[in-house]
C-alpha positions in Angstrom: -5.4 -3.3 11.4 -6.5 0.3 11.4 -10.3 0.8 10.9 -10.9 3.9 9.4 -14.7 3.1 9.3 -14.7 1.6 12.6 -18.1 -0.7 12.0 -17.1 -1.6 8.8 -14.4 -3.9 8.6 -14.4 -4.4 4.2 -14.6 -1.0 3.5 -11.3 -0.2 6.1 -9.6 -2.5 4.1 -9.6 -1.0 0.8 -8.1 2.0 2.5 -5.6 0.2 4.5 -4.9 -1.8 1.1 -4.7 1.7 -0.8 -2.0 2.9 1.6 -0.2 0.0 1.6 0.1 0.8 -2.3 1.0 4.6 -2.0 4.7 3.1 -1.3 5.3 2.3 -4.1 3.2 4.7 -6.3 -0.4 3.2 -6.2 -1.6 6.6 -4.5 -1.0 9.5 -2.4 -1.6 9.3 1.3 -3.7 12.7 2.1 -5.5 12.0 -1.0 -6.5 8.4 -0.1 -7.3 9.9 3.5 -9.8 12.8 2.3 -11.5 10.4 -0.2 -12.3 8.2 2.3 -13.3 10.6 4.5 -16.1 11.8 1.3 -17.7 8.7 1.3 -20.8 7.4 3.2 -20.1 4.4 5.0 -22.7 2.2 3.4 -23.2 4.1 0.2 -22.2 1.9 -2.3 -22.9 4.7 -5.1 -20.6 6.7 -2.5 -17.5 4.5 -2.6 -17.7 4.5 -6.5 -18.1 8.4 -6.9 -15.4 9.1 -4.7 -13.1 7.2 -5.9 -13.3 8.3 -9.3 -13.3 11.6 -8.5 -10.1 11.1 -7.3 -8.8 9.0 -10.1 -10.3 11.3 -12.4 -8.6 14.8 -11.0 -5.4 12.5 -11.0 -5.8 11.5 -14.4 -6.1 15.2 -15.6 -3.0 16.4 -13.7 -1.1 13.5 -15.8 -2.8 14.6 -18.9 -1.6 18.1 -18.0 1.9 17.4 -17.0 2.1 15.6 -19.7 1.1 18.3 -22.2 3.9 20.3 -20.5 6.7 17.7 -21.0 6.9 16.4 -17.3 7.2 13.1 -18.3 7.9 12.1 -14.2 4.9 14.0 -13.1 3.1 12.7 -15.7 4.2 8.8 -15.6 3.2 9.3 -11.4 -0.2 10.7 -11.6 -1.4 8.2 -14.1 -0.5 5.3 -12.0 -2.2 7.0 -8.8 -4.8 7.5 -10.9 -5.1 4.1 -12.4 -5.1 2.4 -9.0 -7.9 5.0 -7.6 -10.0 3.8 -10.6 -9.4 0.9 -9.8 -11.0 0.7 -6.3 -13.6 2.7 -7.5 -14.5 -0.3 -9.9 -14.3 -2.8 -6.9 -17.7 -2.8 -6.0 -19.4 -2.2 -9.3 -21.3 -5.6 -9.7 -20.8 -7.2 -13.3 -24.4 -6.2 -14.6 -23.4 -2.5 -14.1 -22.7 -1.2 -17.4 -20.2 1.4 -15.5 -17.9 -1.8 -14.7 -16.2 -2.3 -18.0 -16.0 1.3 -18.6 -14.2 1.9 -15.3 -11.8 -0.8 -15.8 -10.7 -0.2 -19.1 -10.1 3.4 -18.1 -8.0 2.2 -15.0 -5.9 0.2 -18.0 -5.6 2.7 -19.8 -4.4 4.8 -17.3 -2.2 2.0 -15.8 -0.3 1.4 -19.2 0.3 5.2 -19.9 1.9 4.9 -16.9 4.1 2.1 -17.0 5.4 3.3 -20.4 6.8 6.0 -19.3 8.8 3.7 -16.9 12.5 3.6 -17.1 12.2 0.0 -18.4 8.5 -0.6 -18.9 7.0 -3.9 -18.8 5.6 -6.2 -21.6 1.8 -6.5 -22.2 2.0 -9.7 -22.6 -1.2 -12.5 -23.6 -0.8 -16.1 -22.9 -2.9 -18.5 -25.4 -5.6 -20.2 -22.9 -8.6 -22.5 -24.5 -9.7 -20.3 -28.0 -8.7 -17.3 -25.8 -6.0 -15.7 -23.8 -4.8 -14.7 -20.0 -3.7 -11.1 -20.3 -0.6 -9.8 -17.8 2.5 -8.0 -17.8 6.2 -9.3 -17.8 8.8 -7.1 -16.0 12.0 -8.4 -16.6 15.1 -7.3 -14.4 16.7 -4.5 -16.4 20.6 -5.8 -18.0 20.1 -9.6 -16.7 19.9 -12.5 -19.0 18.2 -15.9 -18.3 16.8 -15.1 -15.4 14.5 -16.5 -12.7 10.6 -15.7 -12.7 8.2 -15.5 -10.4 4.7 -16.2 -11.9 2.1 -14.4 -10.0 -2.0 -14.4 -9.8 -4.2 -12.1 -7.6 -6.8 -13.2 -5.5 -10.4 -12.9 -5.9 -10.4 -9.4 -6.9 -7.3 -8.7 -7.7 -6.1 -7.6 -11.5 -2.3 -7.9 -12.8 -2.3 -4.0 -13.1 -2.6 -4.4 -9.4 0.4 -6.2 -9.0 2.7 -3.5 -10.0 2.5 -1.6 -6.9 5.0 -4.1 -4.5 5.0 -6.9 -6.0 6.8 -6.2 -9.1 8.9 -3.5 -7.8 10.2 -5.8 -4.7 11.1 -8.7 -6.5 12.9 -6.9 -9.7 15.1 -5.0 -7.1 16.4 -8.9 -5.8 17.2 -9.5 -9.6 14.0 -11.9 -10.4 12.1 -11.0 -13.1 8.1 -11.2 -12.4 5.3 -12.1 -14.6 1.8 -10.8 -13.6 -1.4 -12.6 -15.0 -5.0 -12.1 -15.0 -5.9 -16.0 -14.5 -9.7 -17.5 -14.8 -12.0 -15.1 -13.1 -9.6 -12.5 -12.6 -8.8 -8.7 -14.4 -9.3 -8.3 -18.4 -9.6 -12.4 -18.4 -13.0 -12.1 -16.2 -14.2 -9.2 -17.5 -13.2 -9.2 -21.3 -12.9 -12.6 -22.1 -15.3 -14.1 -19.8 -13.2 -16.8 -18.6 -14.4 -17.9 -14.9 -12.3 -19.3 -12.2 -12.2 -23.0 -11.8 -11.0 -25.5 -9.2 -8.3 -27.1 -11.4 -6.0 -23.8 -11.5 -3.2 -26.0 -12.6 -4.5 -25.7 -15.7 -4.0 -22.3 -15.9 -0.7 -22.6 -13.9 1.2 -24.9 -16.6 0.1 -22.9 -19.4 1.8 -19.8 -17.8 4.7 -21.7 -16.6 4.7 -23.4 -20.5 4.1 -20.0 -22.3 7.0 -17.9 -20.2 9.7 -20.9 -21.2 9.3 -20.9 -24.5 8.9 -17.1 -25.2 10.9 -15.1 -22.5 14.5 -14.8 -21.6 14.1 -16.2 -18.4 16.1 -19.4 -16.9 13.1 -22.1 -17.3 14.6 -24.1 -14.2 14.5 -21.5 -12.1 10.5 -20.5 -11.9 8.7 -19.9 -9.0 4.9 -19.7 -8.3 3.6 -17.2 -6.2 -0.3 -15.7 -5.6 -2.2 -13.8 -2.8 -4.9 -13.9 -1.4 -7.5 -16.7 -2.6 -4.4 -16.9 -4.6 -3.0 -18.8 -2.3 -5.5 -21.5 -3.2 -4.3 -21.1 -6.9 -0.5 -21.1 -6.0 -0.3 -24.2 -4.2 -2.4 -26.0 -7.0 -0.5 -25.4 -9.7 2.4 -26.6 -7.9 1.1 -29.7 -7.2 0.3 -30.4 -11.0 3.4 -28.9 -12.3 6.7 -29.7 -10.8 8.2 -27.4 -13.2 8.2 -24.7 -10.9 11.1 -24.5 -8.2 9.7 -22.5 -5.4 6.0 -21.8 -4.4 4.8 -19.2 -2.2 1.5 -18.5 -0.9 0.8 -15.4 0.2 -2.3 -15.8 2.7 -2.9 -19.4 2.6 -6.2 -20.8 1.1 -6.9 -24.4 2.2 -10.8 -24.9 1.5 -12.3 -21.8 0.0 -16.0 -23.4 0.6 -15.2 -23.1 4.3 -14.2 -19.6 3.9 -17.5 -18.8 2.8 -19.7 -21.4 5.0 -19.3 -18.6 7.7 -20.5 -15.8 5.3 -23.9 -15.0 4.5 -25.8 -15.0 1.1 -25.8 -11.0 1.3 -22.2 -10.9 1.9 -20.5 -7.2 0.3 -18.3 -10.2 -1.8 -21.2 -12.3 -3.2 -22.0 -10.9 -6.3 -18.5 -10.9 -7.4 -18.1 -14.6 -6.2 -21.0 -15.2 -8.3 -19.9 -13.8 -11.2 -16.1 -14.7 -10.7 -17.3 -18.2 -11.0 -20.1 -17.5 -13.9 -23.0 -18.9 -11.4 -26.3 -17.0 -10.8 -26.8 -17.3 -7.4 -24.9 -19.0 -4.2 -26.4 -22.1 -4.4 -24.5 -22.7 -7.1 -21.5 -21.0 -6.3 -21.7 -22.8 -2.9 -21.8 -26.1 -4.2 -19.0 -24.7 -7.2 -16.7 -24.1 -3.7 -17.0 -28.0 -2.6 -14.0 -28.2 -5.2 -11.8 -25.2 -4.4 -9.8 -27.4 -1.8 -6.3 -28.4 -1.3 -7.3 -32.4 0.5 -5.5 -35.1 -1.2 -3.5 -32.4 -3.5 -1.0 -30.0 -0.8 0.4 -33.6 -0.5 1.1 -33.4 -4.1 3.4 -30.7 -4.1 7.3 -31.3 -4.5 8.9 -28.2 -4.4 10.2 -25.9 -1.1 7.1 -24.0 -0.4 6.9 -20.5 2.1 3.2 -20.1 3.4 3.0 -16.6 5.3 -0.9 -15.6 6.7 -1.6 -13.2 9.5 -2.9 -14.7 12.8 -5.7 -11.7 13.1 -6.9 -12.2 9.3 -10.7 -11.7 9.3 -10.9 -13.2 5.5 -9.4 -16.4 5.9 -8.5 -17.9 9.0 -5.1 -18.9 10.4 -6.2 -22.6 10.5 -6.1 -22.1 6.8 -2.6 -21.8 6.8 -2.0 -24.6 9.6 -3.8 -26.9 7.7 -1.7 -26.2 4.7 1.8 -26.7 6.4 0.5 -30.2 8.1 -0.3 -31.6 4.6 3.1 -30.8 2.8 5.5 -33.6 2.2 8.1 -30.9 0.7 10.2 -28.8 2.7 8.6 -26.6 3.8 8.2 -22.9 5.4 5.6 -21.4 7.8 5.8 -17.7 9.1 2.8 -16.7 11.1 2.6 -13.0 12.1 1.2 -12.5 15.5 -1.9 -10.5 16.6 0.5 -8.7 18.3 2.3 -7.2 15.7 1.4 -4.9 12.3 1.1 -7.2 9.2 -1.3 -9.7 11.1 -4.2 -8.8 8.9 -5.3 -10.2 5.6 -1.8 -10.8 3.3 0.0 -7.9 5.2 -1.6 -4.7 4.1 -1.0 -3.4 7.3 2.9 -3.9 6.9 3.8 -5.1 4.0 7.5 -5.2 5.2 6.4 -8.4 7.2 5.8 -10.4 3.9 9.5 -9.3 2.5 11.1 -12.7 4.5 9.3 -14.5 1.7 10.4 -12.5 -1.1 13.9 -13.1 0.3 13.1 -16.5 0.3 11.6 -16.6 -3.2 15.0 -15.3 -4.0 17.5 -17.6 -2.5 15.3 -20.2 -4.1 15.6 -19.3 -7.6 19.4 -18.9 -6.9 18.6 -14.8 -7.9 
């Protein structure tokens, strides 16, 4: 993967992960490239300003275009600019009363955007214990009763996210896609204060439930599908509900506490972690991770599974994804992208192209 700040390895992948995004409208390369090149390497106060400033001069050339009936100008800048607020909220710690703010402006941003869209998504909220998961269902334009993919993030990731890739790749091979902020993710985290939890299945059947009974969709042919620590959250939900026809993890999460046994207590994620899983310190959230495992439950699963992870990924090992594959009992698919090649870092960012065999795969699956 390409370091832009060659001694530090997290901050070069938001960059990398930004580009990645500018394909499909999450940002503008020369303007990701001369923000990072603004920032102080270090300067957390740095990354944030920047950022925004970015987000912010893309958010008045919307408002501007806008004003002046470019609707396409308009409908581009505010999703460039929703994504760049985005990032600029990433290391915000929850205690920051700047961290709401910035995320409801990213929203904000993000659904001006998608309105303008030829065929916008729904803002959709799924019922979930006296509150709700918040997301966004894109269904494929002039198609009837057909399949889904259900998608969470990873640890930091929001369903506004999802858009750029995701939802666009998997609409173009005629499945319709459903992106949710689950427990400790996006507007459910941050608004309605609803942690993560080890038993994602939980979480995983009341989407799955929820998207039967109130979109036109096909109900036998759903898929699950996350990224990142998603992975973890993916595979879980498919061994607790058989509903779904397909799962796919993208970046394979076997034990999440072993992820973090190698990380230290100051670790740039830490905070987050802590307040991702509504602990106070990493003690807790340590002995929180015991549980975010897949022993005794990958063996659960039933239905086809595709695991893809990247042999250089410096977030969660390859073994992860081993591991994984030995457990199934259901057919199963492994595609490990050599060191040698672009896409070998953490879920692809450095060639997203490399994850489109399981997109492919996701289709054939659902019969799309």
């Amino acid at each position: 993967m390409f370091h832009y700040f060659p001694d530090n390895y997290m901050w070069s992948y938001q960059v990398v992960r930004m580009l990645s995004q500018a394909h499909f409208g999450g940002g503008e390369v020369n303007e990701i490239l001369e923000t990072a090149s603004r920032i102080k390497v270090g300067d957390y106060e740095s990354f944030h300003k920047e950022w925004m400033k970015t987000g912010s001069k893309a958010l008045t050339d919307a408002n501007e275009a806008l004003d002046q009936g470019r609707t396409e100008s308009a409908r581009a800048a505010y999703l460039r600019a929703s994504n760049y607020i985005r990032v600029a909220e990433f290391f915000l710690q929850h205690d920051d009363p700047r961290k709401v703010e910035t995320y409801l402006k990213g929203v904000e941003s993000f659904r001006k955007g998608v309105e303008m869209l030829e065929h916008p998504p729904q803002v959709i909220q799924i019922p979930f214990e006296q509150s709700h998961l918040p997301g966004y269902f894109y269904p494929v334009p002039g198609k009837e009763k057909s399949p889904l993919v259900i998608m969470f993030g990873g640890l930091d990731s929001t369903a506004e996210e999802l858009y750029y890739g995701h939802a666009q790749l998997l609409n173009e091979r005629g499945v319709a896609f459903l992106a949710i902020d689950g427990p400790g993710q996006g507007g459910a985290l941050r608004l309605n204060h609803i942690y993560s939890r080890y038993d994602y299945d939980v979480a995983g059947t009341a989407a799955y439930e929820w998207a039967a009974e109130n979109l036109d969709i096909d109900p036998d042919r759903v898929g699950v599908m996350a990224i990142s620590m998603g992975g973890y959250m993916a595979a879980r939900s498919a061994a607790f509900e058989p509903r779904y026809k397909a799962c796919a993890t993208w970046g394979a999460v076997y034990d999440y506490n072993s992820v973090w046994a190698s990380r230290p207590d100051n670790h740039p994620l830490a905070r987050i972690l802590q307040h991702i899983l509504g602990v106070e310190n990493m003690a807790e959230a340590r002995e929180k991770l015991n549980h975010f495992n897949l022993r005794g439950v990958a063996e659960q699963i039933s239905m086809p599974t595709y695991i893809i992870h990247g042999e250089d990924d410096r977030q969660v090992s390859v073994e992860n994804a081993y591991n994984l594959y030995n457990d199934l009992k259901c057919p199963r698919w492994l595609n490990i992208i050599p060191t040698s090649s672009t896409g070998s870092a953490h879920c692809q960012v450095d060639n997203i192209t490399k994850a489109y065999p399981l997109l492919d795969w996701m289709k054939e699956q659902l019969n799309a």
